[in-house]
C-alpha positions in Angstrom: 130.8 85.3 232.9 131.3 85.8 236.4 133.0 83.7 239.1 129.6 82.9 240.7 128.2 82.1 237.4 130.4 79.9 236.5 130.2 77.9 239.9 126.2 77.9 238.7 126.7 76.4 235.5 125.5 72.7 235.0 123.1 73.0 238.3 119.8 72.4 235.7 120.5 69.3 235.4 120.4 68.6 239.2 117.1 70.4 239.0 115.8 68.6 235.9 116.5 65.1 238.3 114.0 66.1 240.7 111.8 68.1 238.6 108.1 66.1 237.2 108.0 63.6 239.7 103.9 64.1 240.3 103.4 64.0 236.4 105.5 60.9 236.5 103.5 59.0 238.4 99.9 60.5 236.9 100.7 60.9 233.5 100.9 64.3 231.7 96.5 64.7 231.4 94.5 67.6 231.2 95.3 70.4 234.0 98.2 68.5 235.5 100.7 69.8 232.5 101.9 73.6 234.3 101.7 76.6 232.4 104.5 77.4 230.2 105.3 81.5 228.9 103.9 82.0 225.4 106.1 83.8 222.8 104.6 87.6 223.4 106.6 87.2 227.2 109.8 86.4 226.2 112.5 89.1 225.2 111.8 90.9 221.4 115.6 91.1 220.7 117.7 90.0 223.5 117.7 91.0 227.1 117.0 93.9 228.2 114.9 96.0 230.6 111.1 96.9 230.1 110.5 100.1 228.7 109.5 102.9 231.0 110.2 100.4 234.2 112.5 102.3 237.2 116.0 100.9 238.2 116.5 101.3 241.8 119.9 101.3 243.1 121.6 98.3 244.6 121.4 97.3 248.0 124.3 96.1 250.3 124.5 92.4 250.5 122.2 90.6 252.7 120.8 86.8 253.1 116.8 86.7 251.6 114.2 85.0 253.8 111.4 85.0 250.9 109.7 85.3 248.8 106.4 86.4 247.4 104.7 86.2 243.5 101.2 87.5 244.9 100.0 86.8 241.0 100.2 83.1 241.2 99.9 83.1 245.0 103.8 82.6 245.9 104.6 83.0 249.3 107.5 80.8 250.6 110.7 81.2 252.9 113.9 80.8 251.6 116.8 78.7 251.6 120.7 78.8 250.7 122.2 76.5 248.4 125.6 75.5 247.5 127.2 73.1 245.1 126.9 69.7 245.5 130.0 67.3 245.1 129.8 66.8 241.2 130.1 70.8 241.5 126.6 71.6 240.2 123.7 73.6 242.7 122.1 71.9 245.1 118.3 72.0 244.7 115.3 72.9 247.6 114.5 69.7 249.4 111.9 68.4 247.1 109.5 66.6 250.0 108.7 70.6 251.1 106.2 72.1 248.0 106.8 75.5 249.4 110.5 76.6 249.4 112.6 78.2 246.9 116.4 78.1 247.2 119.1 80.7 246.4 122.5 80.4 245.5 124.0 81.6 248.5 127.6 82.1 246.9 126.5 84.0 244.4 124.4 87.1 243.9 122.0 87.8 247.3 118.5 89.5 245.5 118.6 93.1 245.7 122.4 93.4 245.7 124.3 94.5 242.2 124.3 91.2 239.9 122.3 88.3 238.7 120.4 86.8 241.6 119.5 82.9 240.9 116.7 81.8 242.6 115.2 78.1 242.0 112.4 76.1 243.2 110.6 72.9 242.2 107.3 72.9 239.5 106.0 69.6 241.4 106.7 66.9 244.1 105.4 63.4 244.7 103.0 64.9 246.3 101.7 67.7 243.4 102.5 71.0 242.2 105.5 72.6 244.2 106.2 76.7 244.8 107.2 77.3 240.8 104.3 75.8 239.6 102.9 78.8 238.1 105.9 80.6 236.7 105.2 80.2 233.4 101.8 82.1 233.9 104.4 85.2 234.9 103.7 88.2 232.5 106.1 91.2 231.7 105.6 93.6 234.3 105.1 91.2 237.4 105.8 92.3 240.7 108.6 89.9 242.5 109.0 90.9 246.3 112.1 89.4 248.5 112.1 89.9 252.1 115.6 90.2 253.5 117.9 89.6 256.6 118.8 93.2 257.0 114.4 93.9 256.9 114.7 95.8 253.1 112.1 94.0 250.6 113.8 94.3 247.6 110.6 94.7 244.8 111.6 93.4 241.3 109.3 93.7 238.0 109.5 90.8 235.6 111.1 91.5 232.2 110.7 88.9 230.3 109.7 84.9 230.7 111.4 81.9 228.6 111.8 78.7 228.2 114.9 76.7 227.0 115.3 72.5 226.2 118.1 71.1 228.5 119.8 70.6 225.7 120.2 74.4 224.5 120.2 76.2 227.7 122.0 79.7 227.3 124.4 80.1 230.1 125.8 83.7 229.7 122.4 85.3 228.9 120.6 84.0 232.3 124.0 83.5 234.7 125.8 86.7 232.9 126.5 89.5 235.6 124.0 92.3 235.3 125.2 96.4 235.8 121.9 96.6 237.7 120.7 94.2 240.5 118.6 91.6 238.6 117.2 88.5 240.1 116.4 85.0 237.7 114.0 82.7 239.3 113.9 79.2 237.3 112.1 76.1 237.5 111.5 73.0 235.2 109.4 73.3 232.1 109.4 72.8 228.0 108.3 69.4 227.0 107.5 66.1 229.1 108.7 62.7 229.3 107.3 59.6 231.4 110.4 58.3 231.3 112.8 61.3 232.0 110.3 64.3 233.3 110.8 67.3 232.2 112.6 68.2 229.3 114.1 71.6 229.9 113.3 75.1 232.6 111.2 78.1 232.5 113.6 80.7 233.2 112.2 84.5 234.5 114.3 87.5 234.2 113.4 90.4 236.5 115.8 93.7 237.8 115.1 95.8 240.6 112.5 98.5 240.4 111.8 99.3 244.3 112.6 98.8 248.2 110.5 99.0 251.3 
């Protein structure tokens, strides 16, 4: 595991805090309950690219400024986010619905590496950026605009979803040869009492750049 993953590990559970707070308060009924991937989206045997997708080459490092999942209507700027004093990720502030954070000492999107980008599924309020990740299919486009103007394009390679409890660390913070990007929200089953009960976790590399 890398240096930045390691930094990353344990920041979930800051996420899993903040994460169901709308269901919370309006109970877990009929539409409110966010998509979650179904078995045919996540990895057959372990991770690896989608057949027949292109690899582009890295990009130098640069700071992203957003995001966009035109699929499921994602279009959000971006912010950095560093550890918090218990040494886990800080999260997005949780009062906006439509930002995503990235893990600003890690991996910037586009560059070689894992990318981790996270946003919220729901606020007070109602459903947050993430919402709709687990609606992502295999082959989704993922497009981040960047400080240096580049839009690094990324196609989805698979969509999962892990308890808390049982969260594989290597296989979504593990470097990457290639310059892949995770984007991860809340997800799996749903408590009243403690929200969520794990993340929806999608894995994408980089197939383009504008």
């Amino acid at each position: 595991m890398s240096p930045s993953a390691q930094k990353a590990k344990g920041w979930l559970v800051g996420i899993a805090v903040l994460c169901g707070i709308w269901l919370i308060q309006n109970g877990p009924g009929g539409q409110l309950i966010p998509p979650q991937p179904s078995s045919a989206q996540a990895f057959a045997a372990g991770p690896q690219l989608q057949p027949g997708s292109p690899v582009a080459e890295p990009l130098d490092p640069s700071d992203p400024v957003r995001i966009r999942i035109p699929t499921i209507e994602v279009d959000a700027p971006m912010t950095p986010l560093g550890l918090a004093a218990d040494g886990s990720l800080d999260v997005p502030p949780d009062e906006d619905r439509n930002l995503a954070g990235w893990y600003e000492d890690g991996v910037p999107p586009g560059a070689k590496g894992t990318a981790i980008v996270a946003g919220h599924v729901d606020n007070a309020e109602g459903p947050s950026v993430f919402y709709a990740l687990g609606a992502l299919t295999k082959g989704t486009r993922v497009e981040v605009d960047r400080r240096d103007g580049h839009t690094a394009v990324f196609s989805i390679d698979a969509i999962e979803v892990y308890d808390n409890d049982d969260f594989p660390d290597q296989r979504v913070y593990g470097d990457a040869p290639h310059a892949a990007l995770r984007l991860i929200t809340c997800g799996g089953g749903f408590s009243k009492e403690t929200g969520y009960q794990g993340n929806v976790v999608a894995y994408a590399h980089l197939t383009d750049v504008r």
